[in-house]
MIDOSE-1310 file (N, C-alpha, C; in nm, 2 decimals, decimal comma, always signed):
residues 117
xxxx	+0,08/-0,12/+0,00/+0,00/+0,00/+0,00/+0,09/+0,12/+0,00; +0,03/+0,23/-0,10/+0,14/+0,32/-0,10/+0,10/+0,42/+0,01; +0,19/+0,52/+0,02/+0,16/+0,62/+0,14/+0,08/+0,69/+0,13; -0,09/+0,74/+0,21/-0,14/+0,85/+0,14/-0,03/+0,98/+0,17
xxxx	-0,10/+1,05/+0,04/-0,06/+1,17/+0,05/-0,19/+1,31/+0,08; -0,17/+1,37/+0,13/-0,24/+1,53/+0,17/-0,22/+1,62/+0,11; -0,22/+1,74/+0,04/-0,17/+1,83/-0,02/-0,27/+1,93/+0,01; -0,19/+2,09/+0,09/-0,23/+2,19/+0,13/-0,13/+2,28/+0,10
xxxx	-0,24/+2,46/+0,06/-0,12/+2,56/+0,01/-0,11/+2,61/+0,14; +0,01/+2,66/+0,16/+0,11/+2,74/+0,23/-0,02/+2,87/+0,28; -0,05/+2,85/+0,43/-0,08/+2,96/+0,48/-0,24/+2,92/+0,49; -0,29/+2,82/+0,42/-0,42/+2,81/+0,42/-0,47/+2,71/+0,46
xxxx	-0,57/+2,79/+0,57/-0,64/+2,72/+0,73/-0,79/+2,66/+0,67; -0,82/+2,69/+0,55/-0,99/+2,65/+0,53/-0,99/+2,45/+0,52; -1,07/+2,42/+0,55/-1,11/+2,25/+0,53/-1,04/+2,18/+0,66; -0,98/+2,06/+0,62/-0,96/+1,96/+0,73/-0,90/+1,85/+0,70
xxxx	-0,85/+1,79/+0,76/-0,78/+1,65/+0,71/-0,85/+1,53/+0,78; -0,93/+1,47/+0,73/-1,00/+1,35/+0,78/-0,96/+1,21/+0,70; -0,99/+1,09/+0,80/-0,94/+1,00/+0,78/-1,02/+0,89/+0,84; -0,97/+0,73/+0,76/-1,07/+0,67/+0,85/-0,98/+0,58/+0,91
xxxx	-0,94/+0,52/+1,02/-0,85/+0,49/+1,09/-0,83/+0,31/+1,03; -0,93/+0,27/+0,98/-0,92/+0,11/+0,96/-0,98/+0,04/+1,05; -0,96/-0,12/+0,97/-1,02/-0,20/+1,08/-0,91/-0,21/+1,24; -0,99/-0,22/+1,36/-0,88/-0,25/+1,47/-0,84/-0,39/+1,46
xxxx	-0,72/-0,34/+1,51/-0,63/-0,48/+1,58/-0,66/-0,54/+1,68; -0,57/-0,63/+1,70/-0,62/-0,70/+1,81/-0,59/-0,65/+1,95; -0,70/-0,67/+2,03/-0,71/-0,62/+2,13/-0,81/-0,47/+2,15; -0,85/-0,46/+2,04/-0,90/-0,27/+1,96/-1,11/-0,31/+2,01
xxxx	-1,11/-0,24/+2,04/-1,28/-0,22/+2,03/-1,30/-0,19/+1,87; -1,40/-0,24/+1,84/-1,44/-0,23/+1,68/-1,50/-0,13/+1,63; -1,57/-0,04/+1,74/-1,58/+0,13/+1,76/-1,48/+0,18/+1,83; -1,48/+0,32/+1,81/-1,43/+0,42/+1,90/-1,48/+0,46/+1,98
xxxx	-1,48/+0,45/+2,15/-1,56/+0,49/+2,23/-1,56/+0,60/+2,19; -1,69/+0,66/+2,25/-1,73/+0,80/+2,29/-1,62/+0,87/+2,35; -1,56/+0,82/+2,47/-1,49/+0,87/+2,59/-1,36/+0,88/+2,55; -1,32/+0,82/+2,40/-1,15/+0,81/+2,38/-1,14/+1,00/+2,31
xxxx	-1,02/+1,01/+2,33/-0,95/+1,14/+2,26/-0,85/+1,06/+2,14; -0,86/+1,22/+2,08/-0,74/+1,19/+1,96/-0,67/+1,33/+1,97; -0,54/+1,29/+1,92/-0,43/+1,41/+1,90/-0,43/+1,41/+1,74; -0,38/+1,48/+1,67/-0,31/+1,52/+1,51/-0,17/+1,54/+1,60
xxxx	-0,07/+1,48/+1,50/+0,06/+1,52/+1,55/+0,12/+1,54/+1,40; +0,19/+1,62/+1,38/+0,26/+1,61/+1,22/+0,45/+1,69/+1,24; +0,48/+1,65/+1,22/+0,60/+1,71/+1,19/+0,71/+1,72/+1,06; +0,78/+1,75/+1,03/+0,84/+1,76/+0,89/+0,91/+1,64/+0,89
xxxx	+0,93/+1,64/+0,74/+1,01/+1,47/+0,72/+1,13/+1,52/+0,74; +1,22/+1,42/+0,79/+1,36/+1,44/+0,81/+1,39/+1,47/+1,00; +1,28/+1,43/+1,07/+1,34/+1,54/+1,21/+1,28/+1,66/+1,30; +1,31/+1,67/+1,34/+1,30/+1,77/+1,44/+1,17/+1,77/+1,59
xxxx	+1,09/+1,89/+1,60/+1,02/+1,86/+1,68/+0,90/+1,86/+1,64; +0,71/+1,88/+1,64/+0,61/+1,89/+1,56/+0,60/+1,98/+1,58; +0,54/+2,03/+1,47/+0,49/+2,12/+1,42/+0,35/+2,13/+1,47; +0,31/+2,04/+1,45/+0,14/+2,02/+1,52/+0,12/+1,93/+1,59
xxxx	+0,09/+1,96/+1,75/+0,02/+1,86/+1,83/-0,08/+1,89/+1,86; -0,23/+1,86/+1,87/-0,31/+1,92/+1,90/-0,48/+1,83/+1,88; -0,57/+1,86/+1,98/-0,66/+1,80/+1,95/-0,73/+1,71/+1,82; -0,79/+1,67/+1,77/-0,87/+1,62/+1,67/-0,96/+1,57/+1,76
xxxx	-1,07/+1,57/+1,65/-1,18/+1,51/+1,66/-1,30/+1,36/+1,62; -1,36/+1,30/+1,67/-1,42/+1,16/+1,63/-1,52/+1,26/+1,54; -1,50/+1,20/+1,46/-1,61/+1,24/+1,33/-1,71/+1,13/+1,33; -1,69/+0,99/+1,31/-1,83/+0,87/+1,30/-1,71/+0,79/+1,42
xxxx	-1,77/+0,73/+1,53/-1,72/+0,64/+1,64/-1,71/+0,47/+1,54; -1,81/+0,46/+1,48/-1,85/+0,32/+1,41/-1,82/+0,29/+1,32; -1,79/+0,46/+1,21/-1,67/+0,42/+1,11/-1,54/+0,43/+1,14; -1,50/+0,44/+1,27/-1,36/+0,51/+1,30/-1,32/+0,63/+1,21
xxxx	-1,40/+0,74/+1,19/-1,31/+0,86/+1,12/-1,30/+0,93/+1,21; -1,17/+0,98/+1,20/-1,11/+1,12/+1,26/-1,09/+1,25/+1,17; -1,08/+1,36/+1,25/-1,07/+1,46/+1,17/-0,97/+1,58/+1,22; -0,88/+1,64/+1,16/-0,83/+1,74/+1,23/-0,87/+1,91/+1,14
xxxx	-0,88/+2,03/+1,21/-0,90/+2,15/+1,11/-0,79/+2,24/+1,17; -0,73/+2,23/+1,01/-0,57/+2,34/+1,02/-0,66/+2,43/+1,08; -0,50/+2,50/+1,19/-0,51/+2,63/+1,25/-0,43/+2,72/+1,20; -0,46/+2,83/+1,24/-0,35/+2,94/+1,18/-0,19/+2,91/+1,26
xxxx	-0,07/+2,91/+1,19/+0,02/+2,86/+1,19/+0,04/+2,70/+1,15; -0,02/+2,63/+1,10/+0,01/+2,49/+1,11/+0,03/+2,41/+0,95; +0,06/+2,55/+0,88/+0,02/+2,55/+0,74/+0,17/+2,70/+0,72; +0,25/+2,72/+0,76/+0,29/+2,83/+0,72/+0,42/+2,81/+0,69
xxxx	+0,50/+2,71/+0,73/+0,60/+2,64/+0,64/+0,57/+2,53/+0,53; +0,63/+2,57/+0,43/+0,57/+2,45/+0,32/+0,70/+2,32/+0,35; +0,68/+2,27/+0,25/+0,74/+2,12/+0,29/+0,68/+2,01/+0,27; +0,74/+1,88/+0,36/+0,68/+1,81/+0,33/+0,71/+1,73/+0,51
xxxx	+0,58/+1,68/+0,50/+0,58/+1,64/+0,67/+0,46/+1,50/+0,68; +0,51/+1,42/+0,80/+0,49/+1,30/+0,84/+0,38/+1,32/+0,97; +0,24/+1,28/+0,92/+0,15/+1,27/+1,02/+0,08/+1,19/+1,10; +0,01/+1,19/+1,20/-0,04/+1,10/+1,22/-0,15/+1,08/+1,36
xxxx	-0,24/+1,00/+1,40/-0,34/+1,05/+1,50/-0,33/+0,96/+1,59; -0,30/+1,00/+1,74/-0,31/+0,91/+1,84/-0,42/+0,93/+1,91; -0,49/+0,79/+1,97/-0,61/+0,79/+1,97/-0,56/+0,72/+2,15; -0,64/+0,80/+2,25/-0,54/+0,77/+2,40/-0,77/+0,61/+2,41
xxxx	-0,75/+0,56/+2,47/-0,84/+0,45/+2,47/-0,87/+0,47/+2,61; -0,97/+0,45/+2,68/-1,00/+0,49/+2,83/-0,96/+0,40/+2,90; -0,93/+0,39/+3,03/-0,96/+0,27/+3,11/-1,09/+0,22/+3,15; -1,10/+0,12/+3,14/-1,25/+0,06/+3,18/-1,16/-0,08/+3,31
xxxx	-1,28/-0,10/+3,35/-1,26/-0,18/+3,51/-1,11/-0,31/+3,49; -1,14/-0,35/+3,35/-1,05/-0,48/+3,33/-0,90/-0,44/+3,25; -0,89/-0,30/+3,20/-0,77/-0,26/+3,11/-0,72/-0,11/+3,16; -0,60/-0,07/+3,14/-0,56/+0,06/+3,20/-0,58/+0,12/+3,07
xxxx	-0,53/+0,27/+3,09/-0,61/+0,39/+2,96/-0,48/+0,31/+2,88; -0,50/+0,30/+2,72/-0,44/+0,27/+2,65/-0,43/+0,36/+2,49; -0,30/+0,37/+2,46/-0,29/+0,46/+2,37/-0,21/+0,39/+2,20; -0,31/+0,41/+2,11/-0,28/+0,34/+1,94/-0,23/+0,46/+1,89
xxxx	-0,16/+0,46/+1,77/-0,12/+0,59/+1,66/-0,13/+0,51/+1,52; -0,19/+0,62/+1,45/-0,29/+0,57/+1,28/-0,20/+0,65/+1,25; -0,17/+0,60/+1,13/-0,18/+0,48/+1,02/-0,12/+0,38/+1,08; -0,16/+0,25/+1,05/-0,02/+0,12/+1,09/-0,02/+0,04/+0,95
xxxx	+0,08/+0,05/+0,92/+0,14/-0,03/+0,82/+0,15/+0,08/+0,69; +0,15/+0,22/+0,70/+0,21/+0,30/+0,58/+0,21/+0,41/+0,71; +0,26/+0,53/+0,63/+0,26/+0,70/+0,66/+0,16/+0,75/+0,61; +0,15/+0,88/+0,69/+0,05/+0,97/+0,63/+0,14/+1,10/+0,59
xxxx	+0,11/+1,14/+0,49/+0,19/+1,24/+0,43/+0,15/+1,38/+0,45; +0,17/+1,49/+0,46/+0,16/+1,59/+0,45/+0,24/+1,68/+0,34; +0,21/+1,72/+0,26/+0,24/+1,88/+0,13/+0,19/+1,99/+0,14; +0,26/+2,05/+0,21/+0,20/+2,19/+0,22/+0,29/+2,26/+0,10
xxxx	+0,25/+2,28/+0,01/+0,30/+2,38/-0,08/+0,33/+2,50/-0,10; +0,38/+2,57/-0,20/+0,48/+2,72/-0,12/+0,31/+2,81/-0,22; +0,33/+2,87/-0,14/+0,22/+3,01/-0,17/+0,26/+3,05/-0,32; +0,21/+3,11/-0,39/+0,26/+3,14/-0,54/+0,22/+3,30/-0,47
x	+0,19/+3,42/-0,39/+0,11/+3,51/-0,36/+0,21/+3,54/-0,28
């Protein structure tokens, strides 16, 4: 499977990056509780620290989509950058809070491309 790729212009906060997380693995609830969170994390290829850590959102629990909406700054270097959504899982009586990160088994790409303006 090849990597998806994203592609966003330089400086521009309109839309969102949504995704559908896949089927779970083992040990995964086959929904997304209600009660779990998700982060967007992205940073540039090659290194350093992120660029974006920050909330997202469950968009369908039953289809596993997530969603994140660029903020101002999170779009203002172009490049090319490595994303991805961690999903923290609650504790319930029989397991402690548990935490997955999507995609498994490719990258998620980010392009933010240079402004022509």
């Amino acid at each position: 499977m090849s990597d998806p790729v994203f592609r966003i212009r330089q400086n521009d906060t309109l839309g969102h990056l949504e995704v559908t997380l896949g089927a779970p693995g083992i040990g995964e609830p086959e929904e997304l509780p209600e009660d779990a969170s998700v982060r967007f994390i992205m940073r540039r290829v090659g290194g350093g620290s992120a660029k974006v850590s920050a909330e997202a959102e469950i968009v369908n629990h039953t289809e596993r989509r997530v969603r994140y909406e660029w903020q101002p700054g999170d779009t203002n270097d172009a490049g090319e950058y490595i994303a991805e959504f961690e999903v923290t899982y609650p504790a319930t009586e029989s397991t402690p809070e548990r935490v997955r990160t999507y995609p498994t088994g490719h990258r998620l790409i980010v392009v933010v491309e240079p402004d022509l303006g």
